[in-house]
N, C-alpha and C positions, 0 to 999 in steps of 0.2 A: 653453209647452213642448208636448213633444208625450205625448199620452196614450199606454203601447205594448199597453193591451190588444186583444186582437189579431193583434197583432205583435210579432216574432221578437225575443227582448232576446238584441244583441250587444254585444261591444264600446262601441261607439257609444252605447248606450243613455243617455238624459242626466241622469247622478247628482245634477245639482246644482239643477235642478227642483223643490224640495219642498214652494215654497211654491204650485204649480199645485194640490196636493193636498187631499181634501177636509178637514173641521174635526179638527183634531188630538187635539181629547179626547176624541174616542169612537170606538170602532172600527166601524167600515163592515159590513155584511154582504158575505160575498163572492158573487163573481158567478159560474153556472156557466162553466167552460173554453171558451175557443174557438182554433179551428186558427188562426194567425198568418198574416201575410203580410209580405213586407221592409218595415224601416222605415225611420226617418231617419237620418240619418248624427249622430250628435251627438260628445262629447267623454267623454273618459274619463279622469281624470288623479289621478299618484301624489301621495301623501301622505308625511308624516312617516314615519319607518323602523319598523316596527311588532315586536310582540312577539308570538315563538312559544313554545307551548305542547303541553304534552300531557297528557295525561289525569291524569300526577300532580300537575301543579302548578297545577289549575283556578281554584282559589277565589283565589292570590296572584295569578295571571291576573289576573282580574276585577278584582280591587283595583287592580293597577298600571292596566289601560287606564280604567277610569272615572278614577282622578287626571292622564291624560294627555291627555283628551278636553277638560278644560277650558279647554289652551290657547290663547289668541286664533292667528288666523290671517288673512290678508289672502283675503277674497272671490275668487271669479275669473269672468269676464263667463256669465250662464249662456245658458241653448240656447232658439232659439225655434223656435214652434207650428211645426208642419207646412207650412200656408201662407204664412207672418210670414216678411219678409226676415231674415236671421242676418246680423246684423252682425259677428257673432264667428269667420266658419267661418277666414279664417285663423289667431285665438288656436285655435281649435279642432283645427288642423290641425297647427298648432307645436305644441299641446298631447300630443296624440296622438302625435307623432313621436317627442317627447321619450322621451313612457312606454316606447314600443319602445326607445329609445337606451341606456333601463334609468336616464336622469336623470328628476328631479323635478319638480311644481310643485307649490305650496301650493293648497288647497280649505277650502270651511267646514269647523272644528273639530267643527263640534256633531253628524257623524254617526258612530252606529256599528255595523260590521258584521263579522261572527264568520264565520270560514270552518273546517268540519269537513272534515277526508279521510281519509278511509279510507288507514291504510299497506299495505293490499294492492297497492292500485293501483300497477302497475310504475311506477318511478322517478318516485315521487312527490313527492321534494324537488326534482325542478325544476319541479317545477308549484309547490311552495311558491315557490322564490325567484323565480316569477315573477306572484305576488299582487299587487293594491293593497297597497304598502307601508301602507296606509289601514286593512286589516284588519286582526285579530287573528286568529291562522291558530290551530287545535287539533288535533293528530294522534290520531285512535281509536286506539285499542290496539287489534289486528287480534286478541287472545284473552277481550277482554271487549265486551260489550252494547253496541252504541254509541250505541243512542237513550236510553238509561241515562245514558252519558258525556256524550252533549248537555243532558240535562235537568239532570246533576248540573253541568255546567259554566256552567250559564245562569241556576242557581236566584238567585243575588244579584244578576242584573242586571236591570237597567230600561230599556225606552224604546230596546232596539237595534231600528234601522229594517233592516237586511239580513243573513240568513243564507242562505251559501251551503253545502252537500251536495255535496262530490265523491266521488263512489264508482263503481263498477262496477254496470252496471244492464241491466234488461230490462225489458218491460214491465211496468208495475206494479210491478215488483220492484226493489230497491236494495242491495249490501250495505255494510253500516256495522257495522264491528267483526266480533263474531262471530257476529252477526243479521241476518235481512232484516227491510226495510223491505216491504213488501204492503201491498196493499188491506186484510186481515182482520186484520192486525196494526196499521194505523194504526184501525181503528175498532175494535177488541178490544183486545189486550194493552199496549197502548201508546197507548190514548185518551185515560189521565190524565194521559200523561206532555205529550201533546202538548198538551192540555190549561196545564197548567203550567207546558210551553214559551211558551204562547203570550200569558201572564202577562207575561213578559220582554222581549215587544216592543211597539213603541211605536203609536199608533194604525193608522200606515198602512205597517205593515213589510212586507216583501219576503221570497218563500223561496225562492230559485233552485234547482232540484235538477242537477245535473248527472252525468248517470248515462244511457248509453243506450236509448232507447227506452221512457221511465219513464212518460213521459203518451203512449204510443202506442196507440192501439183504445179499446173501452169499457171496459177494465179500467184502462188508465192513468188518462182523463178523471173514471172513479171514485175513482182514490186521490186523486191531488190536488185533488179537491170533498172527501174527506174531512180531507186536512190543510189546507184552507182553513177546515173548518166547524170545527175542531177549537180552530187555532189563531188563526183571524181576520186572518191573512195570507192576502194576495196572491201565487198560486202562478205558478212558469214553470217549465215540464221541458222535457225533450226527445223531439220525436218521433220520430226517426232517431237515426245513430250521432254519438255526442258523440268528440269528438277531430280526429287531426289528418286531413288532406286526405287523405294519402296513404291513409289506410283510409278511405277513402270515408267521411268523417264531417265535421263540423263543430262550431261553439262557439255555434251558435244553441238558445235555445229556443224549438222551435215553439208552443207552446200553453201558454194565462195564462190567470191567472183574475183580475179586478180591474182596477188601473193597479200596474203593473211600472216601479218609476221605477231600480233598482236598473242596474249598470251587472256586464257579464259580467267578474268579477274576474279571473282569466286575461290576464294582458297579450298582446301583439302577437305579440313577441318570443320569449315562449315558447309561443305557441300554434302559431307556426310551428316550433320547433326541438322540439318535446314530441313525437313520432313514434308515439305510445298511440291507445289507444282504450278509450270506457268502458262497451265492449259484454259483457254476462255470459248465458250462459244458463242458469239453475238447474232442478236437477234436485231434484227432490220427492218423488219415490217411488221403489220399486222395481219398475215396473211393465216391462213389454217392450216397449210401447208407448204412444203416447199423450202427451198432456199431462203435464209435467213429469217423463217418462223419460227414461232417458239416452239412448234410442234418438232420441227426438225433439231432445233436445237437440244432437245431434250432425248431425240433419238439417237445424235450425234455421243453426248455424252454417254448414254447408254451404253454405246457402242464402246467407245475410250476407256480403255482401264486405266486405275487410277482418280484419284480427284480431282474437277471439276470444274470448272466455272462458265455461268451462263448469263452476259449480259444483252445490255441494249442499248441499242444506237439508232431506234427508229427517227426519221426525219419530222422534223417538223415541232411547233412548239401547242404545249397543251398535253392533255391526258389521249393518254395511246390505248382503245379497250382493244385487247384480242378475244373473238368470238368464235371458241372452238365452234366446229356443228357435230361432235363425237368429244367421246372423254379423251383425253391428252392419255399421253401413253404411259404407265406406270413407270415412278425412277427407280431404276435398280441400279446407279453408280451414284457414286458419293460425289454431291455438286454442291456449288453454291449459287442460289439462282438472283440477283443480287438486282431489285428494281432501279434501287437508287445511284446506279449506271447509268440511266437516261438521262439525257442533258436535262438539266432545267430539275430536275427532282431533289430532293434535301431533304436531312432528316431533322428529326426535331430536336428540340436543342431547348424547351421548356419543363422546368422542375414539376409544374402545373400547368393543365392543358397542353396543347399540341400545335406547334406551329411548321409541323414536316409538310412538303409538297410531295404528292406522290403521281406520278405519271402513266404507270404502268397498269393497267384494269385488265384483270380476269374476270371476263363475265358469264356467266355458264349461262344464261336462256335461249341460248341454240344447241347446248351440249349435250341433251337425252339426260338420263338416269347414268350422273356422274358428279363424281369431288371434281373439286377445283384441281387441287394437287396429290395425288396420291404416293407418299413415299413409300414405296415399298421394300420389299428383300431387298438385302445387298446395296441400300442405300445408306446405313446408319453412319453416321456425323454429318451429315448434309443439313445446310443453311436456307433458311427462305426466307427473305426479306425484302421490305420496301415493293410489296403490292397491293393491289387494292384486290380484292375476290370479294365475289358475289353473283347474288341467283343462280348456283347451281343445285340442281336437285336433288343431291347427297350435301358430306361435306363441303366447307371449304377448304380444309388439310385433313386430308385423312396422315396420321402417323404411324405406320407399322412394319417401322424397323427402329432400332436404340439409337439414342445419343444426336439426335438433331436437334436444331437449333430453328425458332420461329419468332424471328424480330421484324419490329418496326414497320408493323403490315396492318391495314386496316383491312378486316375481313368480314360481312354482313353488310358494311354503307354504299353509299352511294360513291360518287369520287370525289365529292366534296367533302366527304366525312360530317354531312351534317342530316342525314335522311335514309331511313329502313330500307334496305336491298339483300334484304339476309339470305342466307341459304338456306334450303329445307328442310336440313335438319342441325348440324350442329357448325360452331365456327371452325372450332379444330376437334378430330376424334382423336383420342391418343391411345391406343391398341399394342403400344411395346414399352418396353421400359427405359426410365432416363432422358426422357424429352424435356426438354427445356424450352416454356414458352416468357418470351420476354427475359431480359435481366434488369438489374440495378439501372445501368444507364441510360439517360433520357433518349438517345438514340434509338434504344432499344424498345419502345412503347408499344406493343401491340395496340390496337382499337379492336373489339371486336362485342358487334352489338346486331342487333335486328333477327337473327336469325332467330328461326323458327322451334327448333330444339335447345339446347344449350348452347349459349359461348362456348365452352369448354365440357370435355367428356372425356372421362379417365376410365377405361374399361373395367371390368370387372378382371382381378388377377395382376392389374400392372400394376408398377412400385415404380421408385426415384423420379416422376415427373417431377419438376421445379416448377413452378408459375409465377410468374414476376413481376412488376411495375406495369399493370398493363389494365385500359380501363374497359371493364365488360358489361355492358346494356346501357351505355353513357355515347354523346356524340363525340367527334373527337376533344372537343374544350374541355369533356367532363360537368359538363352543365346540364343538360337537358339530357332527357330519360329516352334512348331508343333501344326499348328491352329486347335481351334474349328470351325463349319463350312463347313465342307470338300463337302459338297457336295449344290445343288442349286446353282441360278444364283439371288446371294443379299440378300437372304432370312434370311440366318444363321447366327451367329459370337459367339463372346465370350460368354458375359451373355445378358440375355433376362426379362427386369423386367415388365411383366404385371401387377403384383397388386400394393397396394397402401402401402406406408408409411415404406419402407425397407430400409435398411443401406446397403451400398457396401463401406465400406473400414472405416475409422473413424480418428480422427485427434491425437491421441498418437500414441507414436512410437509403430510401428510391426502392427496397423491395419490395414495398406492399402495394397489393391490386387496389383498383376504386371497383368495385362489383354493387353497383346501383340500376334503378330504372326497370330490372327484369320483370317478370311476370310471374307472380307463385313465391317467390324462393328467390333470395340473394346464390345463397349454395347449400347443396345438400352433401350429405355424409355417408358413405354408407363403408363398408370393409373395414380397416383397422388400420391403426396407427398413424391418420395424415395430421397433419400440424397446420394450423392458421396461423399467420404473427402479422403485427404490423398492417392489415387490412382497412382499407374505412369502407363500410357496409352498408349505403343505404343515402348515403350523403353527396352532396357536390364533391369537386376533387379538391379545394380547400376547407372541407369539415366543418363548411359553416353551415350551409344551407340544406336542404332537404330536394332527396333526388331518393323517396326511397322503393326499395323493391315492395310489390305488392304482394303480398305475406310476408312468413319470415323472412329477417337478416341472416340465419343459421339453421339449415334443418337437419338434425343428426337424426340416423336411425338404426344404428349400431354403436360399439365398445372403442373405447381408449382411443380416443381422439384428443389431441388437444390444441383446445380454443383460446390463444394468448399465452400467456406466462410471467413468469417473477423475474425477469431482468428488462433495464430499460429498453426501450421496443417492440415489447414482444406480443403486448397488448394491441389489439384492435378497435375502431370505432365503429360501434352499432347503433344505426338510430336513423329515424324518421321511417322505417319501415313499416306497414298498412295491417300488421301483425306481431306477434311476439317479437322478440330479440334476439333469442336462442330459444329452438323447440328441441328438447331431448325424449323425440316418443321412444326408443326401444335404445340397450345397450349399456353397460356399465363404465365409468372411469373414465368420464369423459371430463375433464378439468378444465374449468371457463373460469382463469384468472386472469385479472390484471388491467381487464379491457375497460372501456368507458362505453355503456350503454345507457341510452338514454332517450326519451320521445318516440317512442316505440307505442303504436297502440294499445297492445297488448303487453304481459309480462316482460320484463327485461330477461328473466330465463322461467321456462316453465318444463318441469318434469311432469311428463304426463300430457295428456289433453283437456286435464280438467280444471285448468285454475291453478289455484293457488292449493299446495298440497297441504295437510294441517300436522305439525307435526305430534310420533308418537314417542311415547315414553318408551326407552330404549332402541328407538331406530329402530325395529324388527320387520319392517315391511320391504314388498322389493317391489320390481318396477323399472322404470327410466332410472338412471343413475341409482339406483337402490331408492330410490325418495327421501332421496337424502336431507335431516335435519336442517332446521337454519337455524341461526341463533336467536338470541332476544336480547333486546338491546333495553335500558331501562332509563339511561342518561346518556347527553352528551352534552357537555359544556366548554362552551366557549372560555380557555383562559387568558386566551391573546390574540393579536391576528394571524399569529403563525403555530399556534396549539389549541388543539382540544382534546380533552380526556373522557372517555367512553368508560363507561360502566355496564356489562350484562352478563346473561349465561347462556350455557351452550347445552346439550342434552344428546346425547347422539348412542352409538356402539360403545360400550365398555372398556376402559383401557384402552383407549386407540387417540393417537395423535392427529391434529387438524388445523388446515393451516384456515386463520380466520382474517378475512377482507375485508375492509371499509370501505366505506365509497358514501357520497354525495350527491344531494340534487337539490337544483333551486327552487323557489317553489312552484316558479313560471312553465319549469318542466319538468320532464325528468319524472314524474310522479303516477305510477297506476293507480288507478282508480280505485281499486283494492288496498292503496296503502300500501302496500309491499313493494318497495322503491326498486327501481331501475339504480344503477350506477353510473350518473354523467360524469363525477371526477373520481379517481381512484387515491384513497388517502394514505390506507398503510396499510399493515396486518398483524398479527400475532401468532405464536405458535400456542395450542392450549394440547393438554393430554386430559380425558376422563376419566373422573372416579371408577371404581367398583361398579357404581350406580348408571353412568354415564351421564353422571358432570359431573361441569367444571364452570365456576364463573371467571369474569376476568375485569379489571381495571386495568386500565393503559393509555394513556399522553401520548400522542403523535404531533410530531410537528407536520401540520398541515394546514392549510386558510381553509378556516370555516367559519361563514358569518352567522350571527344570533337567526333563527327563522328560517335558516336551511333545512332542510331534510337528511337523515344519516339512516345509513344501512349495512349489511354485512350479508354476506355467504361464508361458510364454510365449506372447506374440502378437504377431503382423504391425504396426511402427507405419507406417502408408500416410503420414505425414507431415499436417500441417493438422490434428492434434488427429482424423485417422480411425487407424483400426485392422481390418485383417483377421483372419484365422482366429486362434482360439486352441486351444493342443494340452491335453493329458490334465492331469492334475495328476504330478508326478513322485513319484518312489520317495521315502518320507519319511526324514529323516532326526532323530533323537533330539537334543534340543539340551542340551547340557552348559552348568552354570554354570562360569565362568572366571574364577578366583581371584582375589580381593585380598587385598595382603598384610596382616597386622594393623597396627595401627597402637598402637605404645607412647608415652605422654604418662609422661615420664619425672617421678618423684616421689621420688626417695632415699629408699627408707624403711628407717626403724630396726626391725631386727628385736628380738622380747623377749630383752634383758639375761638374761645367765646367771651362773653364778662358775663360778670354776676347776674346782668339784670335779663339777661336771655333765656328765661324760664320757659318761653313756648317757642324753641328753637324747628329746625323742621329736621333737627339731625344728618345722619348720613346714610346713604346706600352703602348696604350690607360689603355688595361689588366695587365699589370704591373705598368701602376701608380692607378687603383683602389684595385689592390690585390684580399683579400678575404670579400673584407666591404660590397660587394653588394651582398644579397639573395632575392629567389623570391619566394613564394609559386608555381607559375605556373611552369608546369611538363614544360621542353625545353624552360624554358624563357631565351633568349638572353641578355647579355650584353652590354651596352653602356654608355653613359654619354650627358648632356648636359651642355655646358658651359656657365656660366650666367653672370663671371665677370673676369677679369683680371688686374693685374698691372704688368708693362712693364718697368718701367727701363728707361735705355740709348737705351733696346732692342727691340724686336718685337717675337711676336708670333706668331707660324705657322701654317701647320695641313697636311698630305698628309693621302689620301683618295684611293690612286692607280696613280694618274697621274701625279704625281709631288707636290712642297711647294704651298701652299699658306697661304697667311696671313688670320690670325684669323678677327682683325680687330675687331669695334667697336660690343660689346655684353651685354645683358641684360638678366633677365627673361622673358621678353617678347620678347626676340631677340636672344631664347639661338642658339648656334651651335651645333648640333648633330653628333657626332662621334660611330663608333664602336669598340669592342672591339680589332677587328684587322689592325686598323688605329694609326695612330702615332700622335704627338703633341711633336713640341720640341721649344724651348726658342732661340733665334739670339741673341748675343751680338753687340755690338756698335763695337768691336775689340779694344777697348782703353783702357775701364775703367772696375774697378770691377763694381760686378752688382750684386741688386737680385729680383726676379719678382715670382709672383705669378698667377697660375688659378684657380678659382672656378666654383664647376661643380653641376649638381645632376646625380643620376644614371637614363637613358631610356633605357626601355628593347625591344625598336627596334619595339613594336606593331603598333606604329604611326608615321609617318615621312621619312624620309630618310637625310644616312647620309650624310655630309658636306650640310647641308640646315642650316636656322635661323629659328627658331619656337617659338611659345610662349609657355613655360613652366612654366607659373606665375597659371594655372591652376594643380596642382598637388595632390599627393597620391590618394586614393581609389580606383577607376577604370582606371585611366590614367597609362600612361607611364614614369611618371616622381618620382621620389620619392619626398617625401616630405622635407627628410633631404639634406644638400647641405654640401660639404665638400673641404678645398680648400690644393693645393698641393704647396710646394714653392719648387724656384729653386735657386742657390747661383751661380754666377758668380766671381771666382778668379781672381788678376792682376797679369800679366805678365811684367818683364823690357822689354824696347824699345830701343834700339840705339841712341844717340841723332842725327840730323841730322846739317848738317855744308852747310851753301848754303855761295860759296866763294864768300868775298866780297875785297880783293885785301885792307884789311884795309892800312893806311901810319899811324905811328907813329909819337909822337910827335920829332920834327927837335931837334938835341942838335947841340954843337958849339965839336972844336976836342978837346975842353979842360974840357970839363965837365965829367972830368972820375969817378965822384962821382953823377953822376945822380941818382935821384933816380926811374929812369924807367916808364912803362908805367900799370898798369892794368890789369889785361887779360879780364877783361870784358868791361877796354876799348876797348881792341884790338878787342876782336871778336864784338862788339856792339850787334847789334842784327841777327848778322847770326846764330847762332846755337839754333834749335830749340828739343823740345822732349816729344815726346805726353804724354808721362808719369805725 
């Protein structure tokens, strides 16, 4: 085979060589490094499907790949000498081909080799699945130690002949996990580790490092003489850029120490489609210039073609400010300048507020008349994130080249992120197109507050900025107000968007900005076509409280904007702003649907600067959004707790279709003082088209909660057809929504009232409420109880009714003549005093909406909207008899005459005797 010290170990390198190798029981001394030259072409081929790990599951790792190692496997033809004909290069060539194809072939079982990466490394799971399925791959935890993770992940193994390092590198430099790899740390802090790594491999193992520029000059060729001397592996790094073509980089390593029999793990396939690079340049001090300053680093990349990276690994724990005393030098190579590299730094990881630590401070008040960062030409796709910038005399990002990326950076505070250090004039300037500040991801949170000009400034002429998740004139919690703006009288405020066709928030969850606390202006409008969604404007960062900007939430002052929209999230929240809500002073077709604005000083939208516009008959005037009509609303009633039906009309352009919006407000807010309501909840809409004349009225039921005593309102806007929408007008005059009756409803139960006797003439009766029980329910929230009574039978007796001021008789009753009682009114039954008795009332249930009690009403009109229920239910009462005394009216009866000898009389009768005196009402 062929020896590759030397020489470049690629792909090709030929793995299956190992018995060319020197005596297997004892480790070799290594031999100092030397610069490489191209080698042989040989074969590289996949294995059995292998097993990924990561740092929590090292030690079952280990166990599972040593019981899989032992399987047999069929040989495959191996590679010869340099000079030796190769009988194999076609298997070699099939071989090869296959691997890229992403199919397999079998190789000896008996080797094994460990691949660490760093999850920093941009997309780094295609670089996994494009491994020797042969390896066993291990993911660093990018928040803990990673030469820690390798040694603890290698401590039970024996006899592995190749480990590979992919990480992000420079010279001498490597990083793995949350650590660098150096020269002074491979012979210092980490000599026992490596030490004890080097325990776990087998006489003649292999360490590929793959990291750019890692064995380049005399400080690279020193680190790896020291993890040779260390670990008694044979070392290969890279002298140039590791990665793909396109950044000027490659999959070679130039420079070994030893014989490098190991093969470049990285298949074909993915080395071509992998688009990275594994170039870093770390930053080590604070110094201004110099080795391992960011000054240098930035100059370094500059210089590096290709893409980029520029960390830091300054010593020491706490916030690290670097104080240029001149501006930093403009970037013209595409980097990624990455704070949250510093040990100890994190990003946030809160849905609401911000609990990222950021360590890294750019502070410009030594800098002269300079931005923080200036991306320039020949930079566009460059990252900047996880720094703190402030006080510098310009911006804090100037952007002017396309397609960068600006996260998780607080820019204008302090380093605590709770205190105004703005710069003097805006947070970010954005001067090219397609810049991307913030995304969706909590990670990604911008802060950007205090400064003097605007948070955000979108030039005039640029298009595709995105602006995302990211809170501007807020501290970092989003609680308290440290506005943009700080200086001028109206000039300045949150964001500023000159050009055309940009996004400021978006309608999935985490896209929309919090843009509170500014001074003047949430945001201003001007160019055409940018789109707001999803925004809360004026508010804390949970949309309770008030954080609002001083003027408007919205200031437009040009055409076709649009402010919210018709699908869910697309609406923004405006409120608690020190001025209008949306001002539209100049421009047409600007469309404010959807959003919920509300406690706004001033108008929820105002066309014009004058108020409230009044509208005219046929819409003929022009202006801010044409001045554009509202409607008129004339009813709103409450039918349920989850309906209400709107009655009103519209009057607008002729023949022209409009999409018409509802909205709500309670009466505690939400309410100008003009009456022409804001919109704190948003209900429905409808579609209307005008007459000839230019109207159209409308009725329409929306399912929506509106309580009795809210407030209801409406806009209308332009629908351009295709899901567009032009201008929208004011909000209308509010109108007071009424709940809209239902009738009770009685679940009829015959009930027996308490049994009396005859002689209970002045009974005290019964509660109305205890003779209906629990039969009567109402949908309406506080519906009252009552009854009307429609028919009666009476007996020998009479029925009564007390209302507060004594009996009175019922008296003649009908449905068209019902009596109305309340629940806390009585009705009780008279007896005759003589006889038993039983009588009955029939009633329906009234919930007191109409009438008044002890009245006769007609109740033949019932259920649906009335007061009457429809069911009638009737209650009996039973009268018991009691004995009477008979009564004796003396009548002095005379007996019939006998003679003195009739001693056998047979007497008189007693019922002649008494005749008819003794009477007995019984």
């Amino acid at each position: 085979m062929k020896h590759l010290h030397g020489t470049p170990v690629t792909q090709e390198a030929g793995k299956n060589a190992r018995t060319m190798k020197p005596d297997a029981q004892k480790r070799r001394k290594s031999r100092a490094p030397q610069e490489s030259t191209p080698g042989l072409t040989g074969t590289c081929l996949a294995l059995e499907p292998r097993i990924l790990f990561d740092g929590a599951a090292l030690a079952t790792g280990a166990e599972v790949v040593q019981d899989t190692t032992t399987q047999d496997q069929p040989g495959v033809p191996d590679v010869k000498s340099e000079t030796g004909t190769d009988s194999t290069t076609t298997d070699a060539s099939r071989s090869e081909a296959i691997w890229s194809s992403g199919l397999s072939l079998s190789t000896p079982s008996d080797r094994k080799e460990m691949v660490f990466i760093d999850t920093r490394v941009e997309n780094y799971q295609m670089l996994v699945d494009g491994i020797d399925p042969a390896a066993e791959v291990i993911l660093l935890d990018a928040r803990r130690d990673g030469i820690e993770q390798i040694a603890e992940s290698l401590k039970d193994w024996s006899d592995i002949d190749a480990i590979h390092l992919i990480g992000e590198g420079t010279e001498a430099e490597m990083h793995l996990g949350a650590t660098y790899l150096t020269q002074n740390s491979i012979s210092g802090r980490y000599s026992n580790l490596f030490t004890q790594i080097g325990q776990s491999l087998s006489a003649d193992a292999d360490l590929l490092i793959y990291g750019c520029n890692f064995g380049r000059g005399a400080g690279g060729l020193s680190a790896i003489q020291a993890l040779a001397d260390l670990t008694g592996a044979d070392i290969a790094a890279s002298t140039d850029r590791t990665g793909h073509v396109s950044e000027f980089a490659n999959w070679e390593l130039e420079v070994s120490t030893g014989f490098i029999e190991s093969s470049i793990v990285i298949g074909q396939a993915t080395q071509d489609a992998w688009e990275g690079v594994l170039a870093t340049y770390t930053v080590t001090n604070t110094n201004d210039s110099g080795a391992g300053s960011f000054r240098q680093a930035i100059l370094d990349a500059n210089a590096n073609a290709g893409t980029d990276n520029i960390h830091f690994n300054i010593a020491g724990a706490g916030v690290h400010t670097i104080s240029p005393t001149s501006a930093l030098p403009t970037i013209t190579g595409v980097v990624t300048i990455d704070g949250y590299t510093q040990t100890g730094s994190s990003v946030n990881t809160l849905s609401t507020g911000n609990d990222a630590v950021l360590q890294i401070e750019l502070s410009g008040i030594s800098a002269g008349s300079a931005n923080g960062l200036n991306v320039g030409a020949g930079s566009a796709g460059s990252t900047i994130k996880g720094l703190i910038i402030n006080q510098f005399s310009l911006s804090g990002i100037q952007l002017s080249s396309t397609g960068n990326v600006v996260v998780g950076n607080w820019i204008g505070l302090n380093n605590t992120g709770t205190a105004d250090q703005g710069n003097t004039v805006d947070g970010i300037t954005i001067s090219a197109n397609n810049n991307i500040i913030g995304t969706s991801a909590v990670a990604d949170r911008n802060v950007i507050s205090g400064n003097d000009d605007e948070g955000v400034d979108v030039d005039p002429g640029i298009s595709g900025a995105v602006i995302q998740n990211n809170y501007i004139g807020t501290d970092i919690s989003g609680t308290a107000a440290i506005g943009n703006g700080q200086v001028g009288a109206g000039t300045w405020g949150g964001v500023l968007i000159d050009g055309d066709n940009n996004t400021i928030g978006g309608s999935n969850a985490g896209e929309g900005n919090l843009i509170s606390g500014n001074q003047h202006w949430g945001m201003l409008l001007y160019g055409t076509g940018n789109t707001m969604l999803g925004n809360q404007i004026g508010t804390n960062a949970g949309g309770t409280a008030a954080v609002g900007n001083v003027g408007e939430g919205i200031l437009i002052g040009s055409g076709s904007h649009k402010i919210g929209g018709t699908t869910a999230g697309e609406g923004n929240l405006i409120a608690y702003n020190t001025s209008k809500g949306v001002s539209v002073t100049g421009g047409t077709n600007n469309s404010i649907l959807g959003n919920r604005i509300h406690s706004n000083t001033g108008l929820g939208i105002d066309l014009g600067t004058s108020g409230v516009t009044a509208n005219d008959a046929g819409d003929g005037d022009s202006g801010a959004n044409n001045l554009q009509n509202f409607p008129v609303l004339w009813t709103a009633d409450v039918n349920s707790p989850t309906q209400v039906t709107i009655d009103g009309t519209f009057n607008s352009t002729s023949s022209t279709t409009f999409r018409v919006e509802f909205f709500k407000n309670t009466v505690a807010t939400g309410e100008d003082s003009s009456s022409h309501g804001e919109g704190e909840a948003y209900l429905g809409f409808t579609t209307v088209t005008t007459d000839g004349s230019g109207n159209v009225s409308f009725n329409l039921t929306l399912t929506a909660s509106v309580t009795a005593g809210e407030y209801v309102t409406a806009t209308a806007t332009e629908d351009l057809g295709g899901g567009n929408y032009g201008s929208t007008s004011e909000f209308s005059l509010n109108t007071t929504a009424v709940a809209e009756n239902d009738a009770p409803v009685l679940t009829p139960s015959s009930p027996s009232l308490t049994t009396i006797t005859e002689d209970e003439t002045n009974n005290s009766g019964h509660l109305v409420s205890a003779i209906v029980g629990s039969s009567i329910t109402d949908v309406d929230s506080g519906a009252a109880e009552g009854i009307a009574i429609t028919a009666l039978t009476s007996g020998n007796g009479t029925w009564e009714y007390d209302i507060g001021g004594g009996w009175t008789a019922v008296g003649a009753v009908s449905d068209a003549s019902a009596l109305l009682l309340r629940s806390t009114d009585r009705l009780r039954f008279v007896p005759d005093g003589q006889n038993a008795d039983s009588a009955t009332v029939t009633y329906r249930a009234w919930d007191q909406t109409s009438g008044t009690e002890g009245t006769k009403v007609d109740a033949s009109t019932n259920g649906g909207t009335t007061a009457f229920s429809t069911a009638t239910d009737t209650a009996r009462i039973t009268v018991t008899a009691v004995n009477d005394a008979p009564v004796l009216a003396p009548a002095s009866p005379t007996l019939t005459t006998i003679t003195e000898d009739e001693t056998t009389n047979s007497g008189d009768v007693v019922s002649a005797i008494v005749g008819a005196s003794i009477t007995d009402v019984d």
